[in-house]
N, C-alpha and C positions, 0 to 999 in steps of 0.2 A: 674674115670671120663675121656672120651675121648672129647680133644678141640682141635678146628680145630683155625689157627691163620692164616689171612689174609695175611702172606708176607715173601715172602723167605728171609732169613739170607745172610747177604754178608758179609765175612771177611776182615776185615783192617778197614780202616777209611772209617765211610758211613754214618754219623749224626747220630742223636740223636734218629730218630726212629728205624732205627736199632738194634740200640745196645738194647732198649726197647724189643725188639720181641728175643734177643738172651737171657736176663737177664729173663724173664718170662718163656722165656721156656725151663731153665735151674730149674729154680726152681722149675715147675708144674714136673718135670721128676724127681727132686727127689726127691719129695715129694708124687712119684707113680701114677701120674697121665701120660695116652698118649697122647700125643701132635702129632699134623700132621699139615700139610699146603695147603692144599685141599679140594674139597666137593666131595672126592670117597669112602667115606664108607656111609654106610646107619645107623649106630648105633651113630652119635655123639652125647654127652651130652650141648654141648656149642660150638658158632660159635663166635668168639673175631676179629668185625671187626676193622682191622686198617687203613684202605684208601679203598673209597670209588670210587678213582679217576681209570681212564684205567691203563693196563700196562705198556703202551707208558709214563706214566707220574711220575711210581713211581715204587716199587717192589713190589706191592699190588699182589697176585694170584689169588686172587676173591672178587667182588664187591657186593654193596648191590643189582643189579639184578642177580648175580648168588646163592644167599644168598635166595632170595625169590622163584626163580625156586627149590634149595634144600627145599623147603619149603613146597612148593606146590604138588612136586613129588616123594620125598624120606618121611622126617622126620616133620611131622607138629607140632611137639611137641620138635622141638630143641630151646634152650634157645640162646638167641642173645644179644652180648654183644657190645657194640660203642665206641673204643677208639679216642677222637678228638686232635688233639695237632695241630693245621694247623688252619689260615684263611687267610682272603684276605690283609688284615691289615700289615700282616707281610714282604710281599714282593714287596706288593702296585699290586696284580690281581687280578682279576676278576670274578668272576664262583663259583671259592672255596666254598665259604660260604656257593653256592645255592646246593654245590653238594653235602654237609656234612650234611646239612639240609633236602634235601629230605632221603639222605641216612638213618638218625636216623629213620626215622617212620618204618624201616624195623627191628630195634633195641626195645629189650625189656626194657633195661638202656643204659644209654650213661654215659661215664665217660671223665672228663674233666680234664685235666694234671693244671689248675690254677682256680679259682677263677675269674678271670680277662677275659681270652675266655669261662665259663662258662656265663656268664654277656652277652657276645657278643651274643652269638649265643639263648640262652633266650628271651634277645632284638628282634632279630629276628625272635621270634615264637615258639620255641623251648620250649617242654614241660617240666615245671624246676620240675616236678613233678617225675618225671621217670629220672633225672642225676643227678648226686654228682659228686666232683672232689677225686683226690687221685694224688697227686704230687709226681713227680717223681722223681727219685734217681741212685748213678751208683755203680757198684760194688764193695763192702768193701776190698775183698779180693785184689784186681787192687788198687783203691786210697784209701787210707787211708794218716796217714799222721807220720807213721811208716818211719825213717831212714829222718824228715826234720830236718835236721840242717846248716839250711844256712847264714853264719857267716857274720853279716852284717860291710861290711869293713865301705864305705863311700860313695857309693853309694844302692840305692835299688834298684832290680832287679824285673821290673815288665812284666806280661807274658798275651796274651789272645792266643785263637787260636778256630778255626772255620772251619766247611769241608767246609760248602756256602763261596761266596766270592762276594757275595751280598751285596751292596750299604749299606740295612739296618740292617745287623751286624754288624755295627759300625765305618768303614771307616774313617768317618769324625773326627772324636775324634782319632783312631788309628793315622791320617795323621797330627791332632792336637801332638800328643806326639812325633810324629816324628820330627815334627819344631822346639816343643821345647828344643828336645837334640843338637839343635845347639845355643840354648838362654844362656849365662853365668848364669845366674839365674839357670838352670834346666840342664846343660850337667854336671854337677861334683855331683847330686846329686841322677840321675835314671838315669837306661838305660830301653830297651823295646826290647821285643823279640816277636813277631810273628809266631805262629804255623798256617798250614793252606795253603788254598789256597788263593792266594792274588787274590786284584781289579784288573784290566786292570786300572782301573781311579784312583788309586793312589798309587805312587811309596814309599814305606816306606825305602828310600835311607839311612837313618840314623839308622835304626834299625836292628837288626838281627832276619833273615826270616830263618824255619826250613819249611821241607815240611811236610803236614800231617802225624802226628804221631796217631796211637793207643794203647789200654791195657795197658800192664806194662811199656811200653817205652814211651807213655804221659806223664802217670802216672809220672816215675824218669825224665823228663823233668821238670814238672810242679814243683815237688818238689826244684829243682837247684834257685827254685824265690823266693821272696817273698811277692809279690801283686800280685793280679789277678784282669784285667779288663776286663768290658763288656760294649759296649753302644748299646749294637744290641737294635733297636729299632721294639715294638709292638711284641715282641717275647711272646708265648703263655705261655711257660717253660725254653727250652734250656737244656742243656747237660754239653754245657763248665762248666761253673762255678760251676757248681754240683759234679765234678769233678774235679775241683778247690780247692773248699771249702771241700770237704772230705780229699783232700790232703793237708789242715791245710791251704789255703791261704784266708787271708782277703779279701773282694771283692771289689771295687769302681764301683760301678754299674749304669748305668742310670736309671730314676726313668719315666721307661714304660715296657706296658703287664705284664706280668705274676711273671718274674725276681723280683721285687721287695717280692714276697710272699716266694722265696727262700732265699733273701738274707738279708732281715731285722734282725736287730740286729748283722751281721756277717760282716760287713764292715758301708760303708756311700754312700748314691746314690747322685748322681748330676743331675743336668738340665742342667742350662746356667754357673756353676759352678766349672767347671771341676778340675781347678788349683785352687781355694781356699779345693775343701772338698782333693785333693791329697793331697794340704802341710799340710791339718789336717792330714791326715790316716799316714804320713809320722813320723809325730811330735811325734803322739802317737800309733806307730806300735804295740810295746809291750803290749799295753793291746788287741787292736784288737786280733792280734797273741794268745795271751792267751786265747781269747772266743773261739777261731775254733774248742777247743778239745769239746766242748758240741755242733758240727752242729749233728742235727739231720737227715738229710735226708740219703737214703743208698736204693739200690734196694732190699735189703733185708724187709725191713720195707713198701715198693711198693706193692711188689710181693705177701704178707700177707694179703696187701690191697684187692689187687684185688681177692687171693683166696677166700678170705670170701665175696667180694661182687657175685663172683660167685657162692659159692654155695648159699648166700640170692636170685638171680635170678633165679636158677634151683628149690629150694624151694619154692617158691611164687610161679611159673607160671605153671601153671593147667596143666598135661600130656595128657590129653583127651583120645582122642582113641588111642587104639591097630595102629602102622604103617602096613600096608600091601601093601607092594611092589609088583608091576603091571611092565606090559612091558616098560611107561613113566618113570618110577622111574629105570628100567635098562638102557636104554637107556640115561638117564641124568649120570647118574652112569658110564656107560663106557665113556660117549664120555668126560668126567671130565677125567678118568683115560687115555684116549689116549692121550689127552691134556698135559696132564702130562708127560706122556713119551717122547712125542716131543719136550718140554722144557726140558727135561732132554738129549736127545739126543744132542738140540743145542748145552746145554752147555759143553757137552762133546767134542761136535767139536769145537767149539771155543777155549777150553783148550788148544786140541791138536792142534791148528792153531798158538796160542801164542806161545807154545812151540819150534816149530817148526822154527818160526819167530827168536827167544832168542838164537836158536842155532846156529844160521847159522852164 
């Protein structure tokens, strides 16, 4: 099977979609299948869109109108697939929703990272008829929760971390845990650690900041704790905790979007609660700690997901005619493959530009 995936791969720390498009198409390759990131061949079997949005906006390489143009002028018999994990909800904008929404009618299913943004975008017209969800997971062989042993002196050692550094990843409650490490009540009995990229609007003076960390060195980060928090609000999935929780940590989670369908049973979520469900989670760490060897999620168990609903799409949807490619269909064909090149070119000169820069 040849599938074309919507968005170039970026190495290091680059969120949760990211990592999604490198974990899939780690798996489709070796499980023999060719994976590409373009619409320059005429033969593909499946097109897996993941953003919808321009390339000013995201690292998307092609949209549901370059999706429909392939359509129309190469391969009318290509199967299309909608992965959503984004709405307006999450960051408080605007557009998103109307631009994920038009984009699915170019999709033959749409798959939805929660439960929770399945709902939403339903709500909104969305045919529940044609999408399922399949929640998502990070890599076993990275977080696992191999070599935790982290010796609880007298205090606990609680950790989140985030690439966004947006308001509603959690701020408010991170800057809450900051306060309270100067409270006699709370400074002799946690500390808090910060991965990520911080607010301009709020200083976490009391806590200890690391800069964006990825792979195996998150990973023995995350392990060094023992609690893992999240209060990112209206988030569809998320990444952190998934990544968290593979690495054997309890969650305290806030109880919005999507997070709650990862984290149930594997910690306790809060609202207006914060510091009573903490001195619960704290009291009874040891058993928390004890459920994490049975979390289930893992991209392994993802990637499974989605092959099989791939091949249920290729299956179902009618081949029709014989493709016979015309002058339109070369022409769409090359000027995809010059496009190509040209971004492969910048990115070469950019390389050499930073290099250059490093050296001097």
């Amino acid at each position: 099977m040849k599938i074309s995936i919507g968005s170039k791969i970026v190495e290091g720390p680059w969120g949760g979609g990211n990592l999604f498009v490198k974990n899939i198409s780690s798996f489709l390759q070796k499980n023999g299948h060719k994976v590409i990131y373009d619409l320059t061949d005429p033969d593909i079997d499946l097109i897996l869109l993941t953003d919808p949005r321009s390339r000013k906006e995201s690292s998307s390489t092609f949209n549901h109108i370059d999706i429909e143009k392939y359509k129309k002028y190469v391969n009318k018999n290509v199967a299309v697939v909608q992965r959503i994990n984004e709405c307006d909800e999450r960051k408080n904008t605007s557009g998103t929703n109307e631009i994920y929404l038009t984009a699915s009618k170019t999709a033959d299913h749409v798959i939805f990272v929660s439960a929770w943004l399945k709902n939403l975008y339903v709500n909104l017209g969305l045919d529940n008829k044609k999408s399922s969800v399949i929640l998502a997971g990070s890599n076993s062989e990275i977080f696992n929760s191999n070599s935790l042993a982290v010796p609880i002196n007298h205090k606990i050692k609680i950790v989140t971390h985030h690439w966004s550094s947006h308001v509603n990843k959690g701020f408010k409650i991170y800057d809450k845990i900051d306060k309270m490490l100067l409270q006699e009540s709370w400074r002799d009995r946690i500390e808090f650690t910060y991965i990520g990229n911080p607010s301009p609007d709020y200083k976490l003076s009391n806590s200890r900041f690391i800069n964006p960390l990825a792979g195996k060195e998150l990973a023995n980060e995350l392990k060094r704790h023992h609690l893992y928090v999240t209060a990112s609000i209206n988030e569809p999935s998320g990444n952190h905790h998934i990544e968290a929780a593979q690495c054997g940590l309890p969650v305290l989670f806030l109880q919005s979007g999507g997070i709650p369908e990862y984290c149930d049973g594997f910690g306790v979520s809060f609202v207006d609660d914060f510091e009573e469900q903490l001195d619960y989670m704290i009291k009874n760490y040891a058993k928390f700690q004890e459920n994490m060897k049975n979390y289930p999620f893992n991209s392994e168990k993802m990637c499974e997901e989605f092959l099989e609903k791939f091949n249920e799409v290729i299956n179902t949807k009618s081949n029709g005619t014989e493709n016979k490619l015309n002058l339109k269909s070369y022409m769409f064909l090359l000027k995809n493959k010059l496009l190509k090149n040209v971004r492969r070119d910048l990115i070469i000169k950019l390389k050499t530009f930073i290099k250059s820069k490093l050296n001097k």
